[in-house]
DORO-934608 format. One record per residue: chain; residue number from 1; residue in three letters; x, y, z of N, C-alpha, C in turn. Coordinates in steps of 0.02 Angstrom, whole numbers, always signed. Layout:
REM residues N
+-------+-----+-----+--------+--------+--------+--------+--------+--------+--------+--------+--------+
! chain !   n ! res !    n.x !    n.y !    n.z !   ca.x !   ca.y !   ca.z !    c.x !    c.y !    c.z !
+-------+-----+-----+--------+--------+--------+--------+--------+--------+--------+--------+--------+
!     A ! NUM ! ALA !      X !      Y !      Z !      X !      Y !      Z !      X !      Y !      Z !
...
+-------+-----+-----+--------+--------+--------+--------+--------+--------+--------+--------+--------+
REM end
This chain:
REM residues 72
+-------+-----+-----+--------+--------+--------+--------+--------+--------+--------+--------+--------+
! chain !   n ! res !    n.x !    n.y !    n.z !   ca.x !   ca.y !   ca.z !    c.x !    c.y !    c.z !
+-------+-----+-----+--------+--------+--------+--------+--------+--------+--------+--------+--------+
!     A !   1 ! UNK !   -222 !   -733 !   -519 !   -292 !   -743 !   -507 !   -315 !   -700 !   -448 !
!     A !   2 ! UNK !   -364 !   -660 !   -450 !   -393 !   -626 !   -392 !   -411 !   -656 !   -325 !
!     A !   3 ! UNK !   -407 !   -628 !   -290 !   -417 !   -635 !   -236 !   -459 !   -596 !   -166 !
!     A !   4 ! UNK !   -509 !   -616 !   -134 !   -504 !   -541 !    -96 !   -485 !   -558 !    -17 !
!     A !   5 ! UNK !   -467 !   -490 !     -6 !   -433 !   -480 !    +88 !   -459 !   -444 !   +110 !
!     A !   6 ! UNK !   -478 !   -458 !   +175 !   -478 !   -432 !   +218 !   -441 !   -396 !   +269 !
!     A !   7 ! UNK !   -449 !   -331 !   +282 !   -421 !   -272 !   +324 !   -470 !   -227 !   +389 !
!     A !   8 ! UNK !   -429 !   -181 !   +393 !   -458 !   -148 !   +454 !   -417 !    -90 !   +459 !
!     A !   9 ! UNK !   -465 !    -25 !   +500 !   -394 !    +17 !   +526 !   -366 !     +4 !   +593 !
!     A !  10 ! UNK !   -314 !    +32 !   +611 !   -278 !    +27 !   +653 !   -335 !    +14 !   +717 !
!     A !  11 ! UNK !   -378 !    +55 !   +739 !   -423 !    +45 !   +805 !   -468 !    -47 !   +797 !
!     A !  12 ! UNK !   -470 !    -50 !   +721 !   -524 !   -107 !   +722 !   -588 !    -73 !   +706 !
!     A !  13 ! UNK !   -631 !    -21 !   +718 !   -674 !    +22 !   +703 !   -704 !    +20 !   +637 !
!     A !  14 ! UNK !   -663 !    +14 !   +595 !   -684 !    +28 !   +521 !   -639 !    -38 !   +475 !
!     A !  15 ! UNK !   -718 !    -92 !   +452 !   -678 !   -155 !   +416 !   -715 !   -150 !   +330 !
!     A !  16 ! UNK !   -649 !   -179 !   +309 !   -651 !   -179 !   +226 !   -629 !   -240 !   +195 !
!     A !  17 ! UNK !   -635 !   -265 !   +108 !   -614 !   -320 !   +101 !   -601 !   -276 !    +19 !
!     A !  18 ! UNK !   -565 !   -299 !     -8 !   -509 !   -286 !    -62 !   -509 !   -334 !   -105 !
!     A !  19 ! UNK !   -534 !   -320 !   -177 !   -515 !   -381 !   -208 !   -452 !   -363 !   -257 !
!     A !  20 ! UNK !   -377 !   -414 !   -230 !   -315 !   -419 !   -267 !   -286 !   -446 !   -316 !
!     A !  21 ! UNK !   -265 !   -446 !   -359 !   -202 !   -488 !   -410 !   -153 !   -489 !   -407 !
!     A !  22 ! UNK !   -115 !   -515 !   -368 !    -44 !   -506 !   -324 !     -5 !   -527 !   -375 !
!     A !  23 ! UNK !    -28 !   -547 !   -429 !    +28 !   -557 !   -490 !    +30 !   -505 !   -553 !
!     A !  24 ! UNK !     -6 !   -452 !   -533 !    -15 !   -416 !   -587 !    -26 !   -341 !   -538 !
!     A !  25 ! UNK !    -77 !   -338 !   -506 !    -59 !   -263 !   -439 !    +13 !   -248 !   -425 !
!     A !  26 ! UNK !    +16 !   -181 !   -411 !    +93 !   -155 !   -412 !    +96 !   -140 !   -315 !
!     A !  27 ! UNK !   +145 !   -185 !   -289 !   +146 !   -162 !   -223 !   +215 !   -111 !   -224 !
!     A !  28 ! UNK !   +192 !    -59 !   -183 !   +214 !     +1 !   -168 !   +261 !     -7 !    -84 !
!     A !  29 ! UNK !   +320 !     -3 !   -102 !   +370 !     +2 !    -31 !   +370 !   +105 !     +4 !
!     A !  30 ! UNK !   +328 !    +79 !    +52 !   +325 !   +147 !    +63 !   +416 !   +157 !   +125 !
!     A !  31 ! UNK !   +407 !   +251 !   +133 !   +490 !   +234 !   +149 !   +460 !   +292 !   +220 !
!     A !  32 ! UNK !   +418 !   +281 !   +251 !   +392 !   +314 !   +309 !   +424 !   +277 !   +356 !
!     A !  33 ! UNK !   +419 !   +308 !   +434 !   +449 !   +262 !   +493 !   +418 !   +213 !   +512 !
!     A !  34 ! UNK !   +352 !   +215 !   +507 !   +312 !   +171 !   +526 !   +295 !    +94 !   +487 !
!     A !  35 ! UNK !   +289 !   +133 !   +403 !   +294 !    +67 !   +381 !   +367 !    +28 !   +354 !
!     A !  36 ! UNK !   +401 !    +80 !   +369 !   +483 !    +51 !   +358 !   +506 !    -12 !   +428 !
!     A !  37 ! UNK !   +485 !     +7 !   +484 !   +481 !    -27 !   +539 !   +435 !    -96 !   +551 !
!     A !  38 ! UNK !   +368 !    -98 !   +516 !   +360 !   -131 !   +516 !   +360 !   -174 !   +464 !
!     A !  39 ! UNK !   +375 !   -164 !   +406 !   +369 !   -190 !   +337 !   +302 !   -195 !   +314 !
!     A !  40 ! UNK !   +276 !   -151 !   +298 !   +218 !   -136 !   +284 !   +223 !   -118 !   +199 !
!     A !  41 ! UNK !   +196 !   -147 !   +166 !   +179 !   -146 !    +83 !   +107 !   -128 !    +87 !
!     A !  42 ! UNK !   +107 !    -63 !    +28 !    +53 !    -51 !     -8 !    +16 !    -67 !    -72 !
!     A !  43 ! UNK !    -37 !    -61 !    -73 !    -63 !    -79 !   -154 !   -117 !    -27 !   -150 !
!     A !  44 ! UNK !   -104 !    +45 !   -217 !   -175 !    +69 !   -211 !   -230 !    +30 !   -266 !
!     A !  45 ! UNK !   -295 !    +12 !   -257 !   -358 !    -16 !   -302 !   -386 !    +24 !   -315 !
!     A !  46 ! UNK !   -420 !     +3 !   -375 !   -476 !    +76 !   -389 !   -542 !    +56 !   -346 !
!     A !  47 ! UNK !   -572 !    +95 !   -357 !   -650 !    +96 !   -299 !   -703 !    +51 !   -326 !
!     A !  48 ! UNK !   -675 !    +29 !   -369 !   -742 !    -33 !   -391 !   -712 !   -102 !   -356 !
!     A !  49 ! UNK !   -634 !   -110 !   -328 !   -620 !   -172 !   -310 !   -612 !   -148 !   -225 !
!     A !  50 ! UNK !   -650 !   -110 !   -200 !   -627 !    -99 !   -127 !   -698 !   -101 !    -90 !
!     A !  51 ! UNK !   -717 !   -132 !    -29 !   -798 !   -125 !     -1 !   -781 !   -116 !    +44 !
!     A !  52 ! UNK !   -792 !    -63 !    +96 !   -820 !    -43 !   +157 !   -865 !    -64 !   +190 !
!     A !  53 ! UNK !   -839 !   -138 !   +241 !   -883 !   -177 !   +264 !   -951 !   -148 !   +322 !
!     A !  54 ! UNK !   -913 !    -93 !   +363 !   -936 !    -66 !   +410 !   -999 !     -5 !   +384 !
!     A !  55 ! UNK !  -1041 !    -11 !   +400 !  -1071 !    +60 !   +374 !  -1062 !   +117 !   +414 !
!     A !  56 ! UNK !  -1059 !   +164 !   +381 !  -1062 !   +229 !   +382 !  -1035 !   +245 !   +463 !
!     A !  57 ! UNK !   -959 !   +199 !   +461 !   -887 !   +211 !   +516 !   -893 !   +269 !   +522 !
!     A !  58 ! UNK !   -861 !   +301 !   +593 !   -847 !   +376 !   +587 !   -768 !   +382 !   +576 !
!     A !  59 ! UNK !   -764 !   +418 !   +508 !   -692 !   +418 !   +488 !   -657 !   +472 !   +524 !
!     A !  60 ! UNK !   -571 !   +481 !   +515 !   -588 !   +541 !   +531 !   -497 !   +529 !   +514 !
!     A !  61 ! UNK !   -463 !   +593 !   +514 !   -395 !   +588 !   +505 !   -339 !   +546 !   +526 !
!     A !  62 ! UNK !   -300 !   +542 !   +497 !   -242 !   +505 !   +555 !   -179 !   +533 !   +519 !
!     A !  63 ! UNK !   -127 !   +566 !   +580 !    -80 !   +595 !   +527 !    -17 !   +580 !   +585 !
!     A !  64 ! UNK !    +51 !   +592 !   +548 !    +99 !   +555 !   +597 !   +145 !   +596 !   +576 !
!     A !  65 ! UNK !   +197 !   +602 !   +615 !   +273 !   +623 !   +623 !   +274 !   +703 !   +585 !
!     A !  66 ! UNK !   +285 !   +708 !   +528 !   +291 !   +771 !   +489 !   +211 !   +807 !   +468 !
!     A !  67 ! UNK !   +175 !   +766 !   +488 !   +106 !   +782 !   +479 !    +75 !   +797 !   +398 !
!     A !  68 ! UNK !   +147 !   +777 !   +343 !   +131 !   +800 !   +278 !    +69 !   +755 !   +263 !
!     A !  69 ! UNK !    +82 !   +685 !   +276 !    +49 !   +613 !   +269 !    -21 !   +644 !   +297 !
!     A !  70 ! UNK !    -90 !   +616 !   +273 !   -152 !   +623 !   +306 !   -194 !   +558 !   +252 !
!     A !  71 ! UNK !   -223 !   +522 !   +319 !   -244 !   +482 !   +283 !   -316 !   +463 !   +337 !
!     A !  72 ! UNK !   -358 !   +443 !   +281 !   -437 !   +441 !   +309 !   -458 !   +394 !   +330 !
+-------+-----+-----+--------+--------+--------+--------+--------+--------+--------+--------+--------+
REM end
């Protein structure tokens, strides 16, 4: 049954809410340092189940260790 959550990025700056099916969404074990360390699970949604609570946040890169990763 769906669900939705609430998130944020890392600063707090930019808030969102997600609607999930944790019985049917595919969570993704990412194998980075960061989320290996903290146990951090992913799920990507398509853009009709994702809202951008904050308006028009100033986004802007965030990239780590090997710098391949870039994420908005």
């Amino acid at each position: 049954m769906p669900s939705t959550h609430h998130g944020s990025c890392h600063c707090g700056a930019v808030r969102f809410e997600v609607d999930l099916d944790l019985a049917v969404d595919d969570v993704i074990e990412c194998d980075c340092s960061i989320c290996t360390k903290k146990g951090i699970l992913h799920i990507i949604v398509p853009p009709e189940r994702f809202r951008r609570l904050t308006p028009e946040a100033p986004l802007t890169t965030y990239t780590f260790g090997t710098h391949t990763a870039k994420h908005t």
